[in-house]
C-alpha positions in Angstrom: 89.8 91.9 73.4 87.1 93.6 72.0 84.9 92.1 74.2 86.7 92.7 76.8 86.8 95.6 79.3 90.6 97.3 80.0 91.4 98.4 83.4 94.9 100.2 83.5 95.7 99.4 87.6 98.9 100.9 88.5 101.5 103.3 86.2 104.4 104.2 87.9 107.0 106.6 86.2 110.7 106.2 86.0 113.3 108.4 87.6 115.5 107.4 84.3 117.0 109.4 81.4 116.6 106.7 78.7 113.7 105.7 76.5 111.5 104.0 78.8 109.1 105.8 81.1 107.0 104.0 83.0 106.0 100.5 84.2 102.6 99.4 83.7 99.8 96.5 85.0 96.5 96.0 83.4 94.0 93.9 83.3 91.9 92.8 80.2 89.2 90.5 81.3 90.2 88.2 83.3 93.8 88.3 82.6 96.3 90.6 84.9 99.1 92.0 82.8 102.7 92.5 84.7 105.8 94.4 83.7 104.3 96.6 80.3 106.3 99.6 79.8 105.9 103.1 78.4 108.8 104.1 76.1 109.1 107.6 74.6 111.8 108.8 71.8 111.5 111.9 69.9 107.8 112.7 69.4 106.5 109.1 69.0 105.0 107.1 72.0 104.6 103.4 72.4 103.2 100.5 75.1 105.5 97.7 74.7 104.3 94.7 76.4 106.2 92.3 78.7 109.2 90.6 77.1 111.7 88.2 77.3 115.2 87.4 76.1 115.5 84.3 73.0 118.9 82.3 73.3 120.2 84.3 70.4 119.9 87.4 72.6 116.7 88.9 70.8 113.5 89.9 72.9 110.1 88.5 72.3 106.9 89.8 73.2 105.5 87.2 76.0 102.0 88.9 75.3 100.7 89.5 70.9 97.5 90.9 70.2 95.9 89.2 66.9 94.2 92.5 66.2 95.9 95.9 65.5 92.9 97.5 66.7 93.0 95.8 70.2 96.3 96.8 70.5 95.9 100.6 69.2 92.8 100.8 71.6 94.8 99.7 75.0 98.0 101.6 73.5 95.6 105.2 73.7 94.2 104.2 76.9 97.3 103.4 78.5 98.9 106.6 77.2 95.8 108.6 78.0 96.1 107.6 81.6 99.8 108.1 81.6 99.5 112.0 80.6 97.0 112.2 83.8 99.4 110.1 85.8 101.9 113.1 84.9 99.7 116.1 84.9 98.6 115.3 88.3 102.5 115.2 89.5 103.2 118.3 88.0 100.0 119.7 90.1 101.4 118.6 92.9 104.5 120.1 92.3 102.6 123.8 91.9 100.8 123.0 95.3 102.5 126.1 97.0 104.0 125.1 101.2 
């Protein structure tokens, strides 16, 4: 990935009460990434990337990076652009009518 450039296209937060936050689609190169998720518990933040169920009911990551670093690097810019995604909606919610 490290040649590659990251392009976070669409975050969209959950109206939920549980751990997960928001959905999430990237790109890295030329690959388009569908159905990443933000999940939040106590203080510690994570991307967890798309997933599916085993036979003996366990998930799976569809999507393993090789290198921590790739994976630290799109985890911060994810995040980054998730604390934008919500400090611009709480700007909107000071706009005054």
């Amino acid at each position: 990935m490290s040649n590659y450039e990251v392009e976070i296209r669409q975050i969209v937060p959950f109206q939920s009460e549980g751990c997960a936050r928001a959905n999430v689609i990237f790109r890295i190169g030329p690959l388009m990434v569908r159905g990443a998720k933000i999940f939040e518990k106590g203080e510690e933040r994570w991307l967890s990337m798309p997933a599916r169920r085993t036979k003996n009911g366990r998930w799976m990551d569809v999507i393993q990076f090789v290198s921590p670093q790739d994976k630290e690097r799109l985890q911060r810019a994810v995040l980054d652009q998730y604390d934008q995604v919500l400090k611009n909606r709480l700007n909107l919610l000071e706009i005054p009518f």
